[in-house]
One Martini backbone bead per residue (centre of mass of N, CA, C, O) as a GRO file, in nm:
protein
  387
    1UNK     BB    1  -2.273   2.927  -0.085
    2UNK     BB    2  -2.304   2.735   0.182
    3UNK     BB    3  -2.435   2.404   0.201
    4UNK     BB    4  -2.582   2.239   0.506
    5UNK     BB    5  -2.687   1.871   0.522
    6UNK     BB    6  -2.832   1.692   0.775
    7UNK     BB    7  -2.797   1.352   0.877
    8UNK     BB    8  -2.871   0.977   0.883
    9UNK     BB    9  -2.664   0.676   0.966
   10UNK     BB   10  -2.714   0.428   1.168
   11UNK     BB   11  -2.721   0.678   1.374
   12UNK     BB   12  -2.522   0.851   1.235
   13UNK     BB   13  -2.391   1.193   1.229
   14UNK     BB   14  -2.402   1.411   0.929
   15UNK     BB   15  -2.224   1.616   0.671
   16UNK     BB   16  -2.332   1.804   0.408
   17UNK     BB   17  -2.122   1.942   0.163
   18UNK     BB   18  -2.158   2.187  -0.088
   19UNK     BB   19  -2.048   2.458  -0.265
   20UNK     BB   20  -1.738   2.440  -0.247
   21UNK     BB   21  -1.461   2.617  -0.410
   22UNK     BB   22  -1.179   2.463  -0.529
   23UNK     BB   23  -0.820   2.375  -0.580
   24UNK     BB   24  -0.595   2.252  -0.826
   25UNK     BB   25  -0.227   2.273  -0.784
   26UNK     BB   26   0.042   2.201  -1.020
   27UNK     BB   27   0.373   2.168  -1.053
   28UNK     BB   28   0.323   2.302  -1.364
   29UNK     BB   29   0.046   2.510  -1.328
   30UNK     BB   30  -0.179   2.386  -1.319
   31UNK     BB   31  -0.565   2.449  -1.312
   32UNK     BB   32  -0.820   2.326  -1.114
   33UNK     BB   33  -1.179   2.315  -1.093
   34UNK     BB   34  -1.410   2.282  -0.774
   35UNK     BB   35  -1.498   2.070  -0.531
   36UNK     BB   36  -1.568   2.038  -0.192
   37UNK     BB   37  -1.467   1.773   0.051
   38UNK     BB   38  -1.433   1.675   0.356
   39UNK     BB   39  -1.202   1.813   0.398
   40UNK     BB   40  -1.047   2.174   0.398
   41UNK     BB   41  -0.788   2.197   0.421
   42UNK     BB   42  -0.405   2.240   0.302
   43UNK     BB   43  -0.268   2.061   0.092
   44UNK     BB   44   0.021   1.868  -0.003
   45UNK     BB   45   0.158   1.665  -0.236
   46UNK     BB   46   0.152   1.343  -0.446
   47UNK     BB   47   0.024   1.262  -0.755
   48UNK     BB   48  -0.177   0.987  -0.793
   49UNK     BB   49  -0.310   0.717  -1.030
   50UNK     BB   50  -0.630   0.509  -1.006
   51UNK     BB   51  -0.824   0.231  -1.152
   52UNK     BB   52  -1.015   0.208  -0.955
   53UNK     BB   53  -1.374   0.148  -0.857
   54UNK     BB   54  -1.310   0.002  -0.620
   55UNK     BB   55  -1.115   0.103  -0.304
   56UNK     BB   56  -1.095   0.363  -0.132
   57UNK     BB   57  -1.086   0.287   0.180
   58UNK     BB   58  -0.870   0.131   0.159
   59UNK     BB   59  -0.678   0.342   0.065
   60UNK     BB   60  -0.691   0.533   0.304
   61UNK     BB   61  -0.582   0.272   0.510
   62UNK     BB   62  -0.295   0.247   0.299
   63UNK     BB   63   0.043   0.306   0.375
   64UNK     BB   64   0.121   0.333   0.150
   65UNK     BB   65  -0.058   0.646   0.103
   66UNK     BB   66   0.147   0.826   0.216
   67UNK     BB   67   0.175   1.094   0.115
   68UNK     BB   68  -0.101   1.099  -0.100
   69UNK     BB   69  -0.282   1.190  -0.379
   70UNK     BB   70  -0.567   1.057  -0.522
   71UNK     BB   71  -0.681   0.967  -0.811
   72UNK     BB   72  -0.965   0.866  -0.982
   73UNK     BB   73  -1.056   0.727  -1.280
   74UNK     BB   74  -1.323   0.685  -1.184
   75UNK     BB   75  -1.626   0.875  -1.150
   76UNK     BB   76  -1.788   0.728  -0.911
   77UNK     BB   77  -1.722   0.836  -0.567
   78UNK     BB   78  -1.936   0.704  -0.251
   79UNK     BB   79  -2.184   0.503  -0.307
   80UNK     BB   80  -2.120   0.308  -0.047
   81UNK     BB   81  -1.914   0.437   0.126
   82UNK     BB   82  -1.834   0.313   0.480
   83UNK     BB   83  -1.691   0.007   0.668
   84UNK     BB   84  -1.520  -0.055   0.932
   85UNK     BB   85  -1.458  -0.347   0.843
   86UNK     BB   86  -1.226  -0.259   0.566
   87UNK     BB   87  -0.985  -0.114   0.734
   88UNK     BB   88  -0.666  -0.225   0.689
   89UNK     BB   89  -0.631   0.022   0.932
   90UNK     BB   90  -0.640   0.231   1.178
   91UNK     BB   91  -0.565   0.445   0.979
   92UNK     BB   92  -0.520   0.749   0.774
   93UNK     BB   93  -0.291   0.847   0.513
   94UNK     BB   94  -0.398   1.065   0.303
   95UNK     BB   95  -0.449   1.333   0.213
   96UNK     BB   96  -0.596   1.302  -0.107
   97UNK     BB   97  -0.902   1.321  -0.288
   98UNK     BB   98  -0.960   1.275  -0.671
   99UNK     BB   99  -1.299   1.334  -0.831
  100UNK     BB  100  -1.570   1.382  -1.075
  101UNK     BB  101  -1.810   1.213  -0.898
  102UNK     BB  102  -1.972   1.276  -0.564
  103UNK     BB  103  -2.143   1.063  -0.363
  104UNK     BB  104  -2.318   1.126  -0.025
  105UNK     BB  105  -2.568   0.901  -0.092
  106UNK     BB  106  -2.550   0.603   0.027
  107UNK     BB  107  -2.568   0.253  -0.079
  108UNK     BB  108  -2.589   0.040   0.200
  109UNK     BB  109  -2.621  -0.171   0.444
  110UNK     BB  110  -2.314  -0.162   0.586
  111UNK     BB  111  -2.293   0.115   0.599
  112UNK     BB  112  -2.161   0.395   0.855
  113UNK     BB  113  -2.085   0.594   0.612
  114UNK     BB  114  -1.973   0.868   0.467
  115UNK     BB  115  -1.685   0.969   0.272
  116UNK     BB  116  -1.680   1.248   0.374
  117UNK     BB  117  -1.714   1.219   0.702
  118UNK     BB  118  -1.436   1.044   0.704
  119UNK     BB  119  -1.252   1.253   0.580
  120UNK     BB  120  -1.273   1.447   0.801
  121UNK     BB  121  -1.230   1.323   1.046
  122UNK     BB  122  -0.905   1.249   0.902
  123UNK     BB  123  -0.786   1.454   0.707
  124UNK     BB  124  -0.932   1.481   0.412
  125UNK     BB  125  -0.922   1.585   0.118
  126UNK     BB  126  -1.143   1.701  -0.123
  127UNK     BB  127  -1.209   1.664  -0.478
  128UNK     BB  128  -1.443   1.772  -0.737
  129UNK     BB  129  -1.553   1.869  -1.018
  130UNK     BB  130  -1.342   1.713  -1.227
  131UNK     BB  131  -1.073   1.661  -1.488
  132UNK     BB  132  -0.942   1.342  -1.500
  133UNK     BB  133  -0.860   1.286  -1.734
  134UNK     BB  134  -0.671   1.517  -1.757
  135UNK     BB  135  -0.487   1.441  -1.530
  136UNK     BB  136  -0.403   1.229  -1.612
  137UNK     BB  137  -0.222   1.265  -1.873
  138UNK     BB  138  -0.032   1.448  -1.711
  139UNK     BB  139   0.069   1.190  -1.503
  140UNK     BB  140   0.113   0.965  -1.750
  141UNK     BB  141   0.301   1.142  -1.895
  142UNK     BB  142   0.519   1.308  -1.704
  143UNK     BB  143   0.443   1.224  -1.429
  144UNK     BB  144   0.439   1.207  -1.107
  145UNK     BB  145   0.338   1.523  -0.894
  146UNK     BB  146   0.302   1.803  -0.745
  147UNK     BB  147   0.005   1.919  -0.519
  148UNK     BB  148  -0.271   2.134  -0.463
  149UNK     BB  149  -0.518   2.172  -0.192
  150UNK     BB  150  -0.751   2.463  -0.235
  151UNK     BB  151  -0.852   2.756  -0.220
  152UNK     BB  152  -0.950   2.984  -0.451
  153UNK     BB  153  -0.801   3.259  -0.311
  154UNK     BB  154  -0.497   3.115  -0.342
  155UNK     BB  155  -0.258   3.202  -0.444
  156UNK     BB  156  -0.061   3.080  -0.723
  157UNK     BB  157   0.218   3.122  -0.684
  158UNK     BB  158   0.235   3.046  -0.377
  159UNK     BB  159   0.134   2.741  -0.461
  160UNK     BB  160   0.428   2.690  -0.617
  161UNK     BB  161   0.616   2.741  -0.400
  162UNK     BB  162   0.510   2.520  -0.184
  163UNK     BB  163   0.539   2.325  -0.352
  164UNK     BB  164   0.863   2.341  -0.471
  165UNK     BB  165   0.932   2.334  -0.114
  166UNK     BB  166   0.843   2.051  -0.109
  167UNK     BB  167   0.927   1.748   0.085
  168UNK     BB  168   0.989   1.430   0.050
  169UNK     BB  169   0.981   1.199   0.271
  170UNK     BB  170   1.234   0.946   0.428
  171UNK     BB  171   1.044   0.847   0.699
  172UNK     BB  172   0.747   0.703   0.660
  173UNK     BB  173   0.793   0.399   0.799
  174UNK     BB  174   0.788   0.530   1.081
  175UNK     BB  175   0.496   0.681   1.051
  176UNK     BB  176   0.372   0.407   1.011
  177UNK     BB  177   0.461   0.226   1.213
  178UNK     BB  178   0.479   0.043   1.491
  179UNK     BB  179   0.525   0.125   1.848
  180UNK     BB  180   0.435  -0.169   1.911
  181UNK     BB  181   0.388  -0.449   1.971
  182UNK     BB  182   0.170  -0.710   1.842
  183UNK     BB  183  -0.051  -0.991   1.882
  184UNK     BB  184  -0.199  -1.299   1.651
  185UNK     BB  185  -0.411  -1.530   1.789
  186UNK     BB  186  -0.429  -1.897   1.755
  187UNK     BB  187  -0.560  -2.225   1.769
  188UNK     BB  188  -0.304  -2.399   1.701
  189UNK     BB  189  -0.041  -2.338   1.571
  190UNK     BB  190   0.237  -2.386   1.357
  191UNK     BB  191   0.301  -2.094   1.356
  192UNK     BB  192   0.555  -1.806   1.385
  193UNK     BB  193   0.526  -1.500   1.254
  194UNK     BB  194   0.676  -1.235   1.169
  195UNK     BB  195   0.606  -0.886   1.109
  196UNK     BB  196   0.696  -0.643   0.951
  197UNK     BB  197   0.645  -0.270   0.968
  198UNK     BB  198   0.580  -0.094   0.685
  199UNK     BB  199   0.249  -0.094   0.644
  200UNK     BB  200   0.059  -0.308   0.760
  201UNK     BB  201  -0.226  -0.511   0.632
  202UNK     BB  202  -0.472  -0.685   0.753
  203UNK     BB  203  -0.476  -0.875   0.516
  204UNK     BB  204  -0.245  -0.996   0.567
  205UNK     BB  205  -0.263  -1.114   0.860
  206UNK     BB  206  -0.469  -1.255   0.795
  207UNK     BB  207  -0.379  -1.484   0.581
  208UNK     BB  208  -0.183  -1.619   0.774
  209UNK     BB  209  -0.360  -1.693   0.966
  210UNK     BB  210  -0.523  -1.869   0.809
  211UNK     BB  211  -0.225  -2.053   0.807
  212UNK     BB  212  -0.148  -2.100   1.102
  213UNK     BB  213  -0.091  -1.831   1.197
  214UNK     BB  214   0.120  -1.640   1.421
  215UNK     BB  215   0.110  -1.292   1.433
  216UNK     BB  216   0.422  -1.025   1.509
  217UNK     BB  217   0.428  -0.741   1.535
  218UNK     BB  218   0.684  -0.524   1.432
  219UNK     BB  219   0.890  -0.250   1.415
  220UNK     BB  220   1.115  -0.162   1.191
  221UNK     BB  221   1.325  -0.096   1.446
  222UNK     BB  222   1.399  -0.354   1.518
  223UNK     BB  223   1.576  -0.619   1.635
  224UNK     BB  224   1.703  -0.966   1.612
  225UNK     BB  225   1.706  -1.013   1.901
  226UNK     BB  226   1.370  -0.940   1.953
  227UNK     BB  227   1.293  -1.155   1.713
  228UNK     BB  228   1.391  -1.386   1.890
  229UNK     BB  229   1.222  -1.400   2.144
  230UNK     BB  230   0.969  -1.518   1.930
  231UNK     BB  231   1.065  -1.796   1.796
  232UNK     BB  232   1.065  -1.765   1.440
  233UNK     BB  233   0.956  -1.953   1.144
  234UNK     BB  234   0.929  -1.627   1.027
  235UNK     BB  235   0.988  -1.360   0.804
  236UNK     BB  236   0.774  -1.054   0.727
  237UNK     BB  237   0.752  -0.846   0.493
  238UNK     BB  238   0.617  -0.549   0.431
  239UNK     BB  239   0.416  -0.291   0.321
  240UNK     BB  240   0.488   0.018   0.201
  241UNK     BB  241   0.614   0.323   0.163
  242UNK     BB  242   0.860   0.485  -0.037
  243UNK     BB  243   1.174   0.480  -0.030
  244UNK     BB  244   1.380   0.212  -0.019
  245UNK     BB  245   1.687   0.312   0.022
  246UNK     BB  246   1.624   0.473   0.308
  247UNK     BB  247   1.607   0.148   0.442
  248UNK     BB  248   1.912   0.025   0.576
  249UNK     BB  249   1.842  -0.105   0.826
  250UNK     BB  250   1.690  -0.280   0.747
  251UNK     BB  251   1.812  -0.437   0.511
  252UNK     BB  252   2.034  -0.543   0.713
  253UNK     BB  253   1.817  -0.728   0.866
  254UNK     BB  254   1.775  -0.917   0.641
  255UNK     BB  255   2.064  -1.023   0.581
  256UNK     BB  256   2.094  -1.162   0.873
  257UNK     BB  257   1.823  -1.368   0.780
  258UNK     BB  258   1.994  -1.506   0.602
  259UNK     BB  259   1.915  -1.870   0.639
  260UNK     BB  260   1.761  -1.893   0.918
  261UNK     BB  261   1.465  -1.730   0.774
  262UNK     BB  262   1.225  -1.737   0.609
  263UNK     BB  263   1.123  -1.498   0.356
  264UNK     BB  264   0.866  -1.276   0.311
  265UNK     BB  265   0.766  -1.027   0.019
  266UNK     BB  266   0.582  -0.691   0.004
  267UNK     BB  267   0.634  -0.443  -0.192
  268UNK     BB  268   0.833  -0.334  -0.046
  269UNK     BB  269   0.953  -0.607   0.090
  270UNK     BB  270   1.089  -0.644  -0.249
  271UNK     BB  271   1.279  -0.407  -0.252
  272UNK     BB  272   1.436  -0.476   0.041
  273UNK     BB  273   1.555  -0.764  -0.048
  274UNK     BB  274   1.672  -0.675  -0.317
  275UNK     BB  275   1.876  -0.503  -0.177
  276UNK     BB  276   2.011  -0.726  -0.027
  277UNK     BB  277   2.115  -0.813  -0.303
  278UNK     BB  278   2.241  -0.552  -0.482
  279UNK     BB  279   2.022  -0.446  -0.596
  280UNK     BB  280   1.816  -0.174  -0.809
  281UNK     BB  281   1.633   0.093  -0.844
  282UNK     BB  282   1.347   0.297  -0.923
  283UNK     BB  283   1.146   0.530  -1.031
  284UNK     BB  284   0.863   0.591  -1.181
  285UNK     BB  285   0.650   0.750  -1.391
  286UNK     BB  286   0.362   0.647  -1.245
  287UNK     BB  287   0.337   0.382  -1.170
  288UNK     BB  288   0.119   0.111  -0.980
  289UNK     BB  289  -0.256   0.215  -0.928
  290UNK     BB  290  -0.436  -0.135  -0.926
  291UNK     BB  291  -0.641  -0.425  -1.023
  292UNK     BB  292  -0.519  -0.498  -1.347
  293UNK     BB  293  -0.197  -0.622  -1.362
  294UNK     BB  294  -0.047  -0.849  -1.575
  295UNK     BB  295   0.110  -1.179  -1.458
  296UNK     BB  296   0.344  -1.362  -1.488
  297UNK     BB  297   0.358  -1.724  -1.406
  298UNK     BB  298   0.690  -1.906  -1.479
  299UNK     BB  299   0.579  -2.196  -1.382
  300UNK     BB  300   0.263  -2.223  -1.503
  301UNK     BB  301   0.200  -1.964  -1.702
  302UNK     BB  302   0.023  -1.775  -1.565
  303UNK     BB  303  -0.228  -1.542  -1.589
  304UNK     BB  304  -0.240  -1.257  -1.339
  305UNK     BB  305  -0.485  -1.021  -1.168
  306UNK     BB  306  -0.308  -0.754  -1.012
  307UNK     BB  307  -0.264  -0.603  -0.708
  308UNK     BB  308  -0.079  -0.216  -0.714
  309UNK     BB  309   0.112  -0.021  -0.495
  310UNK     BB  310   0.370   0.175  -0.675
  311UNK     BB  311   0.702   0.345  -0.756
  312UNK     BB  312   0.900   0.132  -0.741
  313UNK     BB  313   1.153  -0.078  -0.877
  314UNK     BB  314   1.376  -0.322  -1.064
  315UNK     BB  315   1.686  -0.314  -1.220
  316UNK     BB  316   1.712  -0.564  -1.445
  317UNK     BB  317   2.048  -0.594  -1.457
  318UNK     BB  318   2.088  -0.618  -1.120
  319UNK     BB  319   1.990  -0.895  -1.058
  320UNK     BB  320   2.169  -1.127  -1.230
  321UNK     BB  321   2.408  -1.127  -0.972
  322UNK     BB  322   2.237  -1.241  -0.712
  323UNK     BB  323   2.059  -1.541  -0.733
  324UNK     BB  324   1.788  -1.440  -0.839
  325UNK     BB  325   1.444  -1.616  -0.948
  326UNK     BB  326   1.251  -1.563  -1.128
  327UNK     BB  327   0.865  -1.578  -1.102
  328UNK     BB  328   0.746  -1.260  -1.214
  329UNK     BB  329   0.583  -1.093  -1.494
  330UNK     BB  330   0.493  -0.797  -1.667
  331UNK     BB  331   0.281  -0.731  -1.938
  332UNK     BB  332   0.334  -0.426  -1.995
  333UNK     BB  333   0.695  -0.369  -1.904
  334UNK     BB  334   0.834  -0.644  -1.784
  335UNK     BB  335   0.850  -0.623  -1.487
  336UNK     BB  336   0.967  -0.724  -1.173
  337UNK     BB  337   0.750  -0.918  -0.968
  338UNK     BB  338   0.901  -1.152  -0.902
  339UNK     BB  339   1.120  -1.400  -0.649
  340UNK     BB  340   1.379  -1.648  -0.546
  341UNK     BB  341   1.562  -1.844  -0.295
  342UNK     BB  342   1.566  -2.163  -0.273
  343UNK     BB  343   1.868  -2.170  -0.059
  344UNK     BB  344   1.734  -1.983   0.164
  345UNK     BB  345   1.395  -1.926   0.173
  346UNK     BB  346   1.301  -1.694  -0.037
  347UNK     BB  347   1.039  -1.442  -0.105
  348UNK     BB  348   0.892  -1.214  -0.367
  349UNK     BB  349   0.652  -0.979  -0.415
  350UNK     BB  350   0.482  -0.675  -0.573
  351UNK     BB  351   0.232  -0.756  -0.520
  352UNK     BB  352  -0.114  -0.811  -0.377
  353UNK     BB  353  -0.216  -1.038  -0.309
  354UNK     BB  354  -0.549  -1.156  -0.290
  355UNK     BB  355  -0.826  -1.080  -0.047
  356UNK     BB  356  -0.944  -1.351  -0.194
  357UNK     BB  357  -1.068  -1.703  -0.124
  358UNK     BB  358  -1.151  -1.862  -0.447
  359UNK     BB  359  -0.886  -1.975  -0.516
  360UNK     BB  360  -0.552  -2.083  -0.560
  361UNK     BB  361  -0.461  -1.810  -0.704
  362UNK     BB  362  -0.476  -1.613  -0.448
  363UNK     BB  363  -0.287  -1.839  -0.222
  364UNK     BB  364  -0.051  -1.921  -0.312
  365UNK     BB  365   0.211  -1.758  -0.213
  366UNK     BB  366   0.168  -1.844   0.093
  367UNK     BB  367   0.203  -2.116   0.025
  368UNK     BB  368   0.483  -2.115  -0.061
  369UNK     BB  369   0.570  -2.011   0.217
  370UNK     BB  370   0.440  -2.251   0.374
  371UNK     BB  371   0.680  -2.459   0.274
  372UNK     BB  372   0.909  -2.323   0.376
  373UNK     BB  373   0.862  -2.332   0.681
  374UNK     BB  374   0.811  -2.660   0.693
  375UNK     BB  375   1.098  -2.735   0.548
  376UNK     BB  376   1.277  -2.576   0.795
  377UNK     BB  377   1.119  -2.684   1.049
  378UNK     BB  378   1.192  -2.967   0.989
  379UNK     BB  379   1.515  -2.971   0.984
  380UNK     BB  380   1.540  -2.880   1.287
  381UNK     BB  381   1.389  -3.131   1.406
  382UNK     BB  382   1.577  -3.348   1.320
  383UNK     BB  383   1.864  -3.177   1.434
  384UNK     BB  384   1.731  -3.242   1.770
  385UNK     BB  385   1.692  -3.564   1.733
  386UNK     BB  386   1.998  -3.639   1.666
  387UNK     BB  387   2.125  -3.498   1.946
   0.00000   0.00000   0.00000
């Protein structure tokens, strides 16, 4: 029997719903038994696991997990709610959420919502009351796989077939990017950065800002023409979902401004750089989806605790020959996680800086490219004084 409990939340009306028992399907044809929260819909989606504590409601607005069904190791999830002002971005992204044990009655005094009824509201499934440890290790052994979240009585056959008749999209970063310009205005900047929107971060946003930039954000199927219009002291290429490889159009635009603009890339922007010198990709048998991933800075030898959500690499071999120096590797696997091109005045990390500026290595990364914009603008108007 379905039970329904309404409550009040800072003035605004939720209802809490247990006791709906749904199930998930895995492409393997395991099946999971469960309670369903959030929205009720059926979905498909690829199931990654996220080892992250907190930061639920960033995953569920940040579009690297467009069609993603996100699984938590933390067994605990909804404790604190949601909060209007933490999400990454306008929209939300993930398909479903997949936790050991959901809590419905956050205690947070920022908290606007609970976690159940903005997943509903977004059309975001939830299942709770599953052996999530016993998921992820058949993820973490087998690698990310399709499955579906849906009701109990829904046959296991047909929901294997519809699994395996589903494809993933090859246009994610269409469906997550903006639609219009927007732009991002501080007073007195120093520059002006382009940002491609492949699913943009607003915490990406607010970094630059910070640094004194105007930040213009646009459609990630620019042309050169359209965002030369905005005489851009520089170009940052965002992280955003899907295979690299499907955006040969980005590719040729980061291409075409190499030598002329900084170029700065992070998570996927890392990896549509590196396909424009010609190097290659890979998916990964499950990806790094997590805030704890150790990774070394070979210029000062320090090891950096960062943030990454990423499902495909970059093959070692293939580097080689592009002219780029890394100079970020991952402690756990050897990953190429950053590289620069001094000579061209490109840069680009795989994980995502730190959204917090505790410390100097939490913004280096940004400070570095904004050292190479101010160095590149400086040599530009040089060259307009001596003539």
């Amino acid at each position: 029997m379905d039970l329904i409990n309404v409550q009040y939340l800072k003035g605004r009306l939720y209802t809490r719903r247990f006791n709906l028992k749904r199930k998930l399907v895995l492409e393997n044809g395991r099946v999971f038994y469960g309670k369903g929260f959030g929205s009720f819909d059926t979905k498909i989606a690829e199931i990654i696991f996220n080892t992250s504590m907190v930061g639920y409601q960033e995953m569920m607005s940040d579009a690297s997990y467009c069609e993603q069904i996100v699984l938590m190791t933390y067994p605990l999830i909804g404790n604190y709610g949601v909060c209007d002002e933490d999400n990454e971005s306008r929209y939300t992204y993930i398909s479903g959420l997949i936790v050991r044990e959901y809590n419905d009655e956050p205690s947070n005094f920022r908290a606007t919502d609970s976690l159940g009824t903005e997943m509903k509201e977004k059309n975001v499934v939830g299942l709770c009351n599953v052996d999530t440890r016993a998921i992820t290790r058949i993820i973490r052994d087998q690698g990310s796989m399709k499955g579906m979240i849906c009701d109990m009585d829904f046959d296991d056959k047909k929901a294997l077939k519809l699994i395996k008749d589903y494809k993933v999209s090859k246009t994610m970063i269409a469906k997550v990017s903006t639609k219009k310009t927007w732009i991002v205005r501080i007073q007195n900047p120093l520059f002006t950065i382009v940002a491609l929107d492949c699913g943009m971060r607003l915490s990406s946003v607010k970094k630059l800002t910070n640094h004194k930039c105007t930040v213009v954000v646009m459609p990630h199927n620019s042309t050169k023409e359209e965002i030369l219009k905005y005489k851009p002291d520089g170009l940052f290429i965002s992280d955003g979902p899907g295979d690299p490889v499907d955006n040969i159009d980005i590719i040729s635009l980061i291409s075409s401004f190499k030598g002329e603009l900084p170029i700065f890339g992070i998570g996927i922007g890392f990896l549509l750089i590196a396909l424009s010198y010609g190097a290659k990709t890979y998916k990964m048998v499950n990806g790094h989806h997590g805030v704890n991933y150790p990774v070394l800075c070979i210029e000062d030898m320090k090891i950096e605790i960062t943030s990454q959500n990423h499902s495909y690499a970059i093959v070692d071999e293939s580097i080689d020959k592009t002219g780029l120096d890394i100079t970020h590797v991952n402690l756990i696997n050897n990953e190429i996680e950053g590289f620069v091109d001094k000579e061209l005045n490109i840069l680009a990390v795989h994980f995502h800086p730190n959204s917090y500026e505790k410390t100097d290595d939490d913004i280096k990364i940004y400070k570095n490219y904004i050292r190479l914009v101010e160095k590149v603008k400086g040599v530009k108007n040089a060259k307009k004084k001596r003539y």
